[in-house]
N, C-alpha and C positions, 0 to 999 in steps of 0.2 A: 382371813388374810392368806393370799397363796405361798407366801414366804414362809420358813421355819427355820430357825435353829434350835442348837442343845444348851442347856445350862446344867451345873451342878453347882455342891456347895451352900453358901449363907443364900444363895436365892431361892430355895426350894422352900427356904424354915419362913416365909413370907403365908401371913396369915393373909384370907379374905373373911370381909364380913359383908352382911349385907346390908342396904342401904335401901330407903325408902323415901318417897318423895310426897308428902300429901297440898294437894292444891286446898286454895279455898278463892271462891267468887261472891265478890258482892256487890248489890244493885242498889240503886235507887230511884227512887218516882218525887214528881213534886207534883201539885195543882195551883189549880186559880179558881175563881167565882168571877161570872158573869154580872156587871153591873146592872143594876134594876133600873127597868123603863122611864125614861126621865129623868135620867140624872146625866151631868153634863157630858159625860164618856159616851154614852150610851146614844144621847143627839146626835155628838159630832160624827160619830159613825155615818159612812155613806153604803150604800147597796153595792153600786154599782165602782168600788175598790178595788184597786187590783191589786193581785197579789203574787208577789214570787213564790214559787214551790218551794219546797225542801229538795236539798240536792240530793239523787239517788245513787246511793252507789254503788260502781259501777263494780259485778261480779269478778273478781280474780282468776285468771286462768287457772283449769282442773289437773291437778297432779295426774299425771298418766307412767306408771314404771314402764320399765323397757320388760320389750318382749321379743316375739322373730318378727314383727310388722317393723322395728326401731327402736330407737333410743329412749330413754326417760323422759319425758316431757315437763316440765313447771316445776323441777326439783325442790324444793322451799329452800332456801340457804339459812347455815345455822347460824343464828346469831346468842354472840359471846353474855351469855347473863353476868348482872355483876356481882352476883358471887362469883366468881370465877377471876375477879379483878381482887381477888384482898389475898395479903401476903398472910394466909392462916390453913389452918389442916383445913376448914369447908371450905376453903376457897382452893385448895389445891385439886380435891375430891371432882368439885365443881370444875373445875379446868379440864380435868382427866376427862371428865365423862365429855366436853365439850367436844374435846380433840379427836374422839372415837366418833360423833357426831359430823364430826370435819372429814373425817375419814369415808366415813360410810357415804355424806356427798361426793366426795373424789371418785367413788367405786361405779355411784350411779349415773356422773358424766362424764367421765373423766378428766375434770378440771380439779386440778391440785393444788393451786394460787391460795386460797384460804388455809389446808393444810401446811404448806411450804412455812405461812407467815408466821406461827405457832410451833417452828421444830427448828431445833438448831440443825444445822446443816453436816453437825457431825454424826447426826444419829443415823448408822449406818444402813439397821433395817428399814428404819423410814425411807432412806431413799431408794433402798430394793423395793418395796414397796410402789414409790411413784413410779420409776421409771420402769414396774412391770406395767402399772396401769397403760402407759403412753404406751408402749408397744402393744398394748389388745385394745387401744382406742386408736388408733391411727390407720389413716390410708379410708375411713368411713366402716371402719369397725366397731362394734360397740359391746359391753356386758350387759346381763340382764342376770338379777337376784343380787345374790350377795349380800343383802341387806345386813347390817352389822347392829346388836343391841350388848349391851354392860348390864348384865344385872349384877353386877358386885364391884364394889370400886371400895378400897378402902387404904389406907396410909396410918403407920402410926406417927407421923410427922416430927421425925428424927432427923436433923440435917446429918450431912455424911462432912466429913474434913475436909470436902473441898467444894460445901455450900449445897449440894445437891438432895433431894429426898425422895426415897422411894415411895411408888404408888402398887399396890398389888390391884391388878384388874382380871376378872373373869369376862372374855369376849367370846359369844358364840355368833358364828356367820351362816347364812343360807349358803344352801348349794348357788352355784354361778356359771352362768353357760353363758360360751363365746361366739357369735354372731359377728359374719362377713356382709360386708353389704347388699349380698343377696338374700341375706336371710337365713344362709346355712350357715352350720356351725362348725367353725375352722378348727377347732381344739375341743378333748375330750373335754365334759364338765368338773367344775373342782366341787366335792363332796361339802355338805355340812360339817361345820368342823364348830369345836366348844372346848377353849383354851385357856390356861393361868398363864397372866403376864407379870411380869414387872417390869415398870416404867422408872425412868427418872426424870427429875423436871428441874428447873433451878429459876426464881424470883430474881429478874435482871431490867433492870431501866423501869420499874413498878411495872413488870408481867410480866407472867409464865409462860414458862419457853420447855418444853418437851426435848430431852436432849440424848432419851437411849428407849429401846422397846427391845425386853429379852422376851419371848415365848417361852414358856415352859414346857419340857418334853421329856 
């Protein structure tokens, strides 16, 4: 994130821990048996039956990131899991990592619509945030990198007295170079950067709404 500010105080004493995610996939097959010659299935059958295909389907367009040739291409849009819909510490956990998720789309088009809908409007960094985007996206500008991942997201799920609970998140970003619509690059590049945050969030109308993002520095 190109934004920063300082904190002190009870937000530094914010633990991270880490978090791990294990998938699991499962398949299955069924069969049939061919009826035996002569038997009434097996008559009624004609040769010359036609048949409908199976329907193929049709390849999904290929993610392409931005580079100096343009923009990000097929960006995947993140969608909200529902852990992330239950009023609990893994659903909170789950929301946080979502929002970072939200985030790091806004970086690679810069469309901010999914972010906005998910942050209350008071959260001030957030909106230094978007509307740095929209000025290095505007006029046919665009960013390339920046790519954003969390490997640490953790909450002791402690409401605060007036409903809200902290999330401590470890964010580290790519470097991110700025690109004019010629292709050159209008602005020095912003470094790799690997940062402790804490978040606040608050459980409103049944979902989570992100309502503060300190950096820690």
């Amino acid at each position: 994130m190109t934004s920063r500010t300082s904190l002190s105080g009870p937000w530094r004493a914010c633990a991270v821990t880490w978090v791990s995610i294990s998938l699991m996939s499962v398949t299955a097959c069924s069969g049939g048996e061919t009826p035996p010659p002569g038997s009434p299935t097996a008559e009624s059958q004609s040769p010359s039956a036609s048949f409908t295909p199976s329907a193929v389907p049709t390849p999904s367009a290929s993610y392409k990131p931005a580079d100096a040739s343009g923009r990000a291409q097929n960006v995947p849009v993140p969608e909200l899991p529902e852990a992330a819909k239950a009023e609990t510490k893994a659903g909170l956990e789950a929301f946080a990592r979502y929002w970072f998720q939200q985030l790091n789309f806004a970086y690679e088009t810069g469309t901010s619509s999914g972010l906005d809908s998910v942050t209350s409007a008071g959260c001030e960094f957030c909106s230094r945030i978007t509307a740095s985007l929209k000025t290095n996206y505007e006029g046919g500008r665009w960013l390339a990198g920046g790519h954003i991942v969390t490997p640490s997201i953790s909450t002791t799920y402690e409401a605060q007295s007036d409903g809200q609970y902290q999330i401590a998140v470890q964010v580290q970003q790519a470097k991110i170079t700025y690109f004019d619509p010629d292709g050159t690059e209008f602005r020095p590049p912003t470094p790799p950067s690997d940062t402790g945050n804490v978040m606040l969030a608050a459980f409103k109308n049944g979902a989570w709404q992100i309502t503060a993002l300190h950096p820690l520095r």
